[in-house]
C-alpha positions as CSV (number, residue, x, y, z in Angstrom):
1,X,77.2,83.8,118.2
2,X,79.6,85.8,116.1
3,X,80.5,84.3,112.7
4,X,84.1,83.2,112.9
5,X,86.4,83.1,110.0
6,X,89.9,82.0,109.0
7,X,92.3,83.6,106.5
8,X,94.6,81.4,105.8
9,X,97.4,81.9,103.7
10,X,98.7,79.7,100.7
11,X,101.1,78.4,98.4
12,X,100.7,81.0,95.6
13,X,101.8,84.1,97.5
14,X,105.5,84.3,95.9
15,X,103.9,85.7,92.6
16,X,103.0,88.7,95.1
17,X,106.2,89.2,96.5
18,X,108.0,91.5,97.8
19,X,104.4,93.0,98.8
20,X,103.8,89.7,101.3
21,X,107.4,88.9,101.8
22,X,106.9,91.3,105.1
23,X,103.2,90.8,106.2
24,X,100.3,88.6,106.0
25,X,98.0,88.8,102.8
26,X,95.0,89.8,104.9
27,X,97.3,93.3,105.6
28,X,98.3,94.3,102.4
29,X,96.0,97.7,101.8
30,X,94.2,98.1,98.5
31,X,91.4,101.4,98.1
32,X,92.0,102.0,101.8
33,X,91.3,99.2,103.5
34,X,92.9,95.4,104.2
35,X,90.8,92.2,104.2
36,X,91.5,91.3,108.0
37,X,89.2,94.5,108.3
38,X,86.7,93.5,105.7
39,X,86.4,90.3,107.5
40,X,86.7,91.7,111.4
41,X,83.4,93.8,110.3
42,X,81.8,90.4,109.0
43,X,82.5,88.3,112.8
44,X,85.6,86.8,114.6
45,X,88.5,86.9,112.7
46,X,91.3,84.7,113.3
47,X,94.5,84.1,110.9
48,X,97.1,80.9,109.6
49,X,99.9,82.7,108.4
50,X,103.2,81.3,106.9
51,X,106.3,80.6,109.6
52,X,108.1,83.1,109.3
53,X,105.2,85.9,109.7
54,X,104.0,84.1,113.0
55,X,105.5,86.4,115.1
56,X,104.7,89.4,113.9
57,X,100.8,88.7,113.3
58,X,100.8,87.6,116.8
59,X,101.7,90.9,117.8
60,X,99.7,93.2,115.5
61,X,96.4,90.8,115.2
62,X,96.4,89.1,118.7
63,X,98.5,85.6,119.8
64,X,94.6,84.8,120.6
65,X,93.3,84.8,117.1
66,X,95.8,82.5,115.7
67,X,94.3,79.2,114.2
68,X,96.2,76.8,115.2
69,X,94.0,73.6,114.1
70,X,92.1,70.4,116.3
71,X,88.5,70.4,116.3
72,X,86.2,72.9,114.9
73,X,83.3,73.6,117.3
74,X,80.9,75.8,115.2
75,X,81.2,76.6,111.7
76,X,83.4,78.2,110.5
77,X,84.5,79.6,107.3
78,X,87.9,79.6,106.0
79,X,88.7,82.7,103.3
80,X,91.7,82.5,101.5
81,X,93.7,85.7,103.1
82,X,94.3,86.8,98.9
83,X,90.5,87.8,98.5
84,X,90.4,91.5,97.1
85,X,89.7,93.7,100.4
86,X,86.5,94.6,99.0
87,X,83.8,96.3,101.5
88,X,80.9,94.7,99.3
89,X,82.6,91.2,100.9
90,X,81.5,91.7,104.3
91,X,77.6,91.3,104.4
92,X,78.3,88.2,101.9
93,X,80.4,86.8,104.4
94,X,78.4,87.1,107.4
95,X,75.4,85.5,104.6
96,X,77.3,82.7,103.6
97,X,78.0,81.8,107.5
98,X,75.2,82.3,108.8
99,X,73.6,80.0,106.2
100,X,75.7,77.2,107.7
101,X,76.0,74.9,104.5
102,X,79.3,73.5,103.8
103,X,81.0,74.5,100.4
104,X,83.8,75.3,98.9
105,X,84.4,77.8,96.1
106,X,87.5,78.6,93.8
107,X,88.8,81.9,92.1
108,X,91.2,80.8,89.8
109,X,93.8,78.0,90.9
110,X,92.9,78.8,94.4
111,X,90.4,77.6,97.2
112,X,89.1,81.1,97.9
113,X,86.6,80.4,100.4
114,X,85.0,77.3,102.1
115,X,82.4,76.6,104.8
116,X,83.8,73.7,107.1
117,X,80.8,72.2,109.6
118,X,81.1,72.3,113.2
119,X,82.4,69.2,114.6
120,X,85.1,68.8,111.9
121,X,88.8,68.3,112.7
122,X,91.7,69.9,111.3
123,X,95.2,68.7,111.7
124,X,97.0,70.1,114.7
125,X,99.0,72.0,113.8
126,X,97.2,73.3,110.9
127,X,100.4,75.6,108.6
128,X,99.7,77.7,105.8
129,X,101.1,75.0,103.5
130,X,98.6,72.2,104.1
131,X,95.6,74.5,104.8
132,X,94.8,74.1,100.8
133,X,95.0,70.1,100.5
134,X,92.8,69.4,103.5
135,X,90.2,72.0,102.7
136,X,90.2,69.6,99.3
137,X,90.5,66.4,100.7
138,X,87.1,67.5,103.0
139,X,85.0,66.9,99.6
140,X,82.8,69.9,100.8
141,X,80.2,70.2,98.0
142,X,81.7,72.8,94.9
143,X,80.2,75.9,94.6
144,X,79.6,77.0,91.3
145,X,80.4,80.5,91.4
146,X,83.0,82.1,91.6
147,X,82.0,83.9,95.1
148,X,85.4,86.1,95.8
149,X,88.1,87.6,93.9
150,X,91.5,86.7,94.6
151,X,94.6,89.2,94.3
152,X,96.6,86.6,92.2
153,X,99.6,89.5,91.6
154,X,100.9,92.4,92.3
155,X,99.7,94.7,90.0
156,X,96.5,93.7,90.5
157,X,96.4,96.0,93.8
158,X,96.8,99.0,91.3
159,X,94.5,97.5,88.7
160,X,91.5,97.1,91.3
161,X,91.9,100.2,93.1
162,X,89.4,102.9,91.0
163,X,87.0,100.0,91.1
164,X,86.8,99.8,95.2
165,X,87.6,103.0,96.2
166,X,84.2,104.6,96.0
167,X,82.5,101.6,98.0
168,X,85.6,101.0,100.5
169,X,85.9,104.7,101.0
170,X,82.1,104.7,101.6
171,X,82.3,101.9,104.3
172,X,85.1,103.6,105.9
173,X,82.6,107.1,106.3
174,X,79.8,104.9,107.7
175,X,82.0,102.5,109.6
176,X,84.2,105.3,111.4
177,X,82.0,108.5,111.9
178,X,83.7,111.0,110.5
179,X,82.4,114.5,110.6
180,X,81.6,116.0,107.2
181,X,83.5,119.2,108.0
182,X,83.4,120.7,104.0
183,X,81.2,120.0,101.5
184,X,82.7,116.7,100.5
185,X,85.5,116.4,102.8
186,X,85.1,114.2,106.2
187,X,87.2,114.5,108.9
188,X,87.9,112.7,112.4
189,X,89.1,114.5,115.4
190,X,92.4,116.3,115.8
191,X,92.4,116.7,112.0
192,X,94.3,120.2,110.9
193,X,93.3,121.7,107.7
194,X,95.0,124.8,106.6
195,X,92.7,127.2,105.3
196,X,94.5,127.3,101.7
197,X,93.8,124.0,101.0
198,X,91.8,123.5,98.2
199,X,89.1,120.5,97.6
200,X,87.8,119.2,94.5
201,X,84.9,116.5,95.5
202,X,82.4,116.1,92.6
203,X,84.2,112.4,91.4
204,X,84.5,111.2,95.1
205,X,85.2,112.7,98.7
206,X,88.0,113.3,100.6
207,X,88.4,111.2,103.8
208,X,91.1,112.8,106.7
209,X,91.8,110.3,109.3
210,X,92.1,111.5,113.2
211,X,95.1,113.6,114.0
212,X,95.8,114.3,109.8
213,X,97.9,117.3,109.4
214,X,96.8,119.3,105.8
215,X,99.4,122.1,105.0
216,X,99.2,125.3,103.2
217,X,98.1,124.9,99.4
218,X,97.6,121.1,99.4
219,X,95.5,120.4,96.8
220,X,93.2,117.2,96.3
221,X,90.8,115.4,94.1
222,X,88.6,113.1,95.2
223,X,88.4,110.2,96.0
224,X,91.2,110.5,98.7
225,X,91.8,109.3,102.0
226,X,94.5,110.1,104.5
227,X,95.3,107.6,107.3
228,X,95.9,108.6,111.3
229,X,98.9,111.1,112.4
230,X,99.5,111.2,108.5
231,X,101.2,114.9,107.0
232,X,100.5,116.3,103.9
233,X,103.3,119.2,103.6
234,X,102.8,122.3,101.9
235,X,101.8,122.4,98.0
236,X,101.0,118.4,98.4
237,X,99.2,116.9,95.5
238,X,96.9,114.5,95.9
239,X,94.7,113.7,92.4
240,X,92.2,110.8,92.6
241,X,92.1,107.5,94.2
242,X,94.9,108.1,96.8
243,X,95.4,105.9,99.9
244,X,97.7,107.3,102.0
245,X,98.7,105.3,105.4
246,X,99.3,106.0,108.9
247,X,101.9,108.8,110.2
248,X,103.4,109.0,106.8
249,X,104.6,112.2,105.4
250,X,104.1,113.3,102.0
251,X,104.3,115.9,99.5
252,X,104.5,116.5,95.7
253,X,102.0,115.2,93.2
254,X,100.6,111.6,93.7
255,X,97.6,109.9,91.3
256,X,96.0,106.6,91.7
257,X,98.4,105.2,94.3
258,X,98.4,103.4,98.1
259,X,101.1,104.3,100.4
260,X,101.5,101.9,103.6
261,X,102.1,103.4,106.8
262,X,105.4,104.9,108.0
263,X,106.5,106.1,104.5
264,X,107.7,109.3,104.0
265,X,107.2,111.0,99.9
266,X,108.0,114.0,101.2
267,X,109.3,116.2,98.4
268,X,108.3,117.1,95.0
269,X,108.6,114.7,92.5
270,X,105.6,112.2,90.7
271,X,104.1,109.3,91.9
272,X,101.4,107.4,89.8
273,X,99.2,104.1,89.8
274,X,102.1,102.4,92.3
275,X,101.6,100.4,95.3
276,X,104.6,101.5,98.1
277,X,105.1,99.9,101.3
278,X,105.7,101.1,104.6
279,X,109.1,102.5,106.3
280,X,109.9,103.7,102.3
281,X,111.6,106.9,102.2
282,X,111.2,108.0,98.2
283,X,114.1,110.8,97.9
284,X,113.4,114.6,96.8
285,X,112.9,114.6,93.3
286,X,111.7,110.7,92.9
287,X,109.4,109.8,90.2
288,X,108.1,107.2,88.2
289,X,106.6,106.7,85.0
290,X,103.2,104.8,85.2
291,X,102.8,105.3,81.1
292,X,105.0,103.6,78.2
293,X,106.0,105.5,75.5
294,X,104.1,103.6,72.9
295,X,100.8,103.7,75.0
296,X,100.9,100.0,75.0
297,X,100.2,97.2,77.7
298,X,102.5,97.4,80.4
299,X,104.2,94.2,81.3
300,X,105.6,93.0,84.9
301,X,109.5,91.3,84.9
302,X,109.8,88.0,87.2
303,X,112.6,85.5,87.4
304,X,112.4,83.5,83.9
305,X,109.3,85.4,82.5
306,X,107.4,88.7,82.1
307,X,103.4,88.9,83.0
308,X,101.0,90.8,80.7
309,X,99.2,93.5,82.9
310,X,96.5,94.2,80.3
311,X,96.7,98.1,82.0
312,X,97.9,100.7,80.1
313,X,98.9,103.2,83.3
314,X,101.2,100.9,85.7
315,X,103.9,102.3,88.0
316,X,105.6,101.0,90.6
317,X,105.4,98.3,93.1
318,X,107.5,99.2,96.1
319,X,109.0,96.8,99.0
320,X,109.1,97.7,102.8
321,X,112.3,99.5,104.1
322,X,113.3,100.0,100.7
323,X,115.0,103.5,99.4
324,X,115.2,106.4,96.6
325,X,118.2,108.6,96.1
326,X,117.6,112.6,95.1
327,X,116.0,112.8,91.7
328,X,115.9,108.6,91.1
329,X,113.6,107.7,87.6
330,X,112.2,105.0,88.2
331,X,110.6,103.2,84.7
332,X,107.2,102.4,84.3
333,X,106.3,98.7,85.5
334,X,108.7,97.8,88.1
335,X,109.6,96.1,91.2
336,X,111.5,97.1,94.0
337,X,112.7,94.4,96.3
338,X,112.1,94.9,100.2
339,X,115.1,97.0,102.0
340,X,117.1,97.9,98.4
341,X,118.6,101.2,97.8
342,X,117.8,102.7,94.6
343,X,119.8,105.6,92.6
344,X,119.9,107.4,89.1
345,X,117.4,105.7,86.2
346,X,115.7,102.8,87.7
347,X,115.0,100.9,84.3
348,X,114.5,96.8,85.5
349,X,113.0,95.6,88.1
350,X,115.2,95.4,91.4
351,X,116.0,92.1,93.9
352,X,115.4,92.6,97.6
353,X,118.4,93.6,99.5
354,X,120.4,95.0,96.6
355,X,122.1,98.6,96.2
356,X,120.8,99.4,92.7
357,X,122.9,102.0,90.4
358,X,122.9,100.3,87.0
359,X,122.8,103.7,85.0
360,X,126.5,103.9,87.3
361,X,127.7,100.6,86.1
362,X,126.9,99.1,89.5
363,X,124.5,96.6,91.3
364,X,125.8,95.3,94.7
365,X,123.9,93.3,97.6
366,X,122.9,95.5,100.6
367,X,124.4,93.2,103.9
368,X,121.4,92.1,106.1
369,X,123.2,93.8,108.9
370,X,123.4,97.4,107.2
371,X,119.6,97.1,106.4
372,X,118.9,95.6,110.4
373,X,120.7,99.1,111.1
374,X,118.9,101.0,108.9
375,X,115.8,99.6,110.1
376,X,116.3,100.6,113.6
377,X,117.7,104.3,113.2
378,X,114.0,104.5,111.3
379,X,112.1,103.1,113.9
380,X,113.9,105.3,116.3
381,X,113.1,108.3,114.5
382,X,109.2,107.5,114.7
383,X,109.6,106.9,118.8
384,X,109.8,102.6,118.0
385,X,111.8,100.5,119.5
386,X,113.2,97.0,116.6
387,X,112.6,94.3,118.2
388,X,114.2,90.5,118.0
389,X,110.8,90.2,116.4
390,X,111.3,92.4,113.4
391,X,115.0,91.6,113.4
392,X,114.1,87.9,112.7
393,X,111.5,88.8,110.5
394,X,113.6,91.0,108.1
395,X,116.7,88.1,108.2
396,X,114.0,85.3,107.2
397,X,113.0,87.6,104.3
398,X,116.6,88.1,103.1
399,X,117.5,84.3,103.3
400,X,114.4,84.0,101.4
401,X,115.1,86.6,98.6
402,X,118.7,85.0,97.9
403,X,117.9,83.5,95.3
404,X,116.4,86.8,93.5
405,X,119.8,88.4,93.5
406,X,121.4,85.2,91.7
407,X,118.6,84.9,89.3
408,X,118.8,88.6,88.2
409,X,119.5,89.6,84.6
410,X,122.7,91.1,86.2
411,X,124.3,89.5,89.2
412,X,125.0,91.4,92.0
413,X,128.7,92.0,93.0
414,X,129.3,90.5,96.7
């Protein structure tokens, strides 16, 4: 019998918005790979997401896999959907459920992981919300280790990244059978290397996913590792621990960075130790700066407070559907709400849903209906249909984000 796990979602996710604003924990990539695959290679994975992502993780992970709560016939363990996607996760997964003793274990402030017997009965429904208290109220014996990693904020998918690549990118060679095509560099079928293309493989290899397109004088240091249908135009740059998703399109010089699927970097410009979410489009001659002036400790902005990093090279964090005008600067240590525009020097953090040109004297909200129309001249442009699903999802996410626009150190003009 397959080990079956749950990864459930909690109450501590706003501190990594706007990264889980638009899908589940268990998707957000990190070193190339999510945690609902870590887990799917461990047994049966099934998912309690918050209310407003139902929808959407019904149709990309399967309406069947939803937990939905009653009584637990085998057992089962529940993994908080935060755990750092790390490859070295999955064997101790499968261990720890195969082992069959009840526990529970905390990273943190957080139930990370916990083994519930068979036989047990969770309420019905079972939400993302109470998932925490009655894994608690279960009195399940404490482990006293500290058995995963949580990602507990957003930087943290930067800070982690030369740490996992190595082993994620391994368990992605093993995992996938890629062919090793160069010394160094592995490819699946369809892939199209140019013949300029130059490789550099001694700190890690370089991973092309099926159907990749590398163009003339792209240039990589390993480790790297391109996703499906994804392009690298001419003179791309790609220089050490770079995740880039499925069917994006990119170009220009990128370090230490993961790209979601469906964005396009596609002319020159810099982009360094950031995180960027999918349907992004970074305009020609975007680049951030992922090192302060003073070499010191780069510090995030929220609401009310600022969060000490403890890295010294931090770039960007970057929100779904959001935007960059030609040559936009964006300053080292920011946040870019989902679907905002940006434009000219980029030098706080930015609110979802806002039209950002400060350096111009000017921060205005984006209307949720220019953004839904944005949304679907993008989709169309990739061969996608929006649906009311995505449309719902993306109106839940801007009533949610309200409050961020009021709360910023310069109100927006509506």
């Amino acid at each position: 019998m397959k080990t079956r796990i749950v990864l459930f979602e909690d109450q501590f996710l706003p501190d990594m918005s706007p990264v889980t604003l638009t899908r589940p924990a268990f998707a957000v990539t990190c070193a190339c790979l999510t945690l609902w695959e870590v887990a799917s290679a461990a047994g049966e994975a099934s998912w309690l997401v918050r209310g407003h992502l139902e929808k959407i993780a019904a149709r990309r992970f399967g309406a069947a896999a939803a937990f939905r709560g009653g009584e637990i016939g085998q057992p089962t363990l529940f993994l908080n959907a935060s755990v750092v996607p790390d490859a070295r996760y999955a064997p101790r997964i499968g261990e720890l459920a195969d082992a069959g003793r009840p526990f529970v274990c905390t990273a943190g402030r957080r139930v990370s992981a916990a083994l519930v017997p068979a036989g047990t009965r969770a309420p019905d429904p079972l939400t993302a919300e109470a998932v925490t208290p009655w894994l608690l109220e279960l009195k399940l014996p404490l482990s006293p280790e500290e058995t995963f990693r949580t990602l507990d904020h957003t930087f943290e998918l930067v800070k982690h990244l030369e740490e996992l690549f190595p082993g994620n990118l391994a368990f992605r060679i093993g995992r996938d059978g890629f062919r090793e095509v160069r010394p160094g560099v592995f490819a699946a079928e369809g892939v199209t290397i140019a013949d300029t293309a130059v490789f550099h493989v001694k700190a890690g290899p370089v991973v092309l996913d099926r159907d990749a397109v590398v163009g003339d004088f792209s240039y990589f240091e390993g480790p790297v590792y391109v996703g499906p249908r994804a392009r690298l135009i001419e003179r791309a740059s790609l220089k050490g621990f770079v995740c880039v998703g499925a069917v994006c399109k990119i170009g220009g010089e990128i370090e230490a960075s993961v790209i979601e699927p469906y964005t396009n970097k596609q002319h020159h410009g810099f982009l360094g130790h950031s995180w960027i979410g999918s349907w992004v489009n970074l305009g020609a001659g975007t680049s951030n700066s992922d090192l302060k002036n003073t070499y010191g400790e780069v510090r995030i902005e929220f609401p009310h407070r600022r969060v000490d990093t403890g890295m010294q090279f931090l770039g960007c964090i970057v929100g779904d559907f959001a935007k960059s005008a030609i040559n936009t600067s964006i300053f080292t240590g920011k946040v870019i709400g989902v679907a905002s525009m940006l434009y000219g020097f980029v030098g706080s953090s930015v609110p979802s849903f806002c039209n950002y040109a400060r350096s111009f004297g000017q921060i205005t909200e984006c209307p949720l209906e220019q953004a839904l129309l944005i949304q679907k001249r993008m989709f169309a442009r990739r061969g996608i249909e929006q649906t009311p699903e995505d449309v719902e999802l993306l109106r839940a996410v801007f009533e949610m984000t309200q409050g961020e626009r009021l709360l910023s150190d310069e109100p927006p003009s509506l």
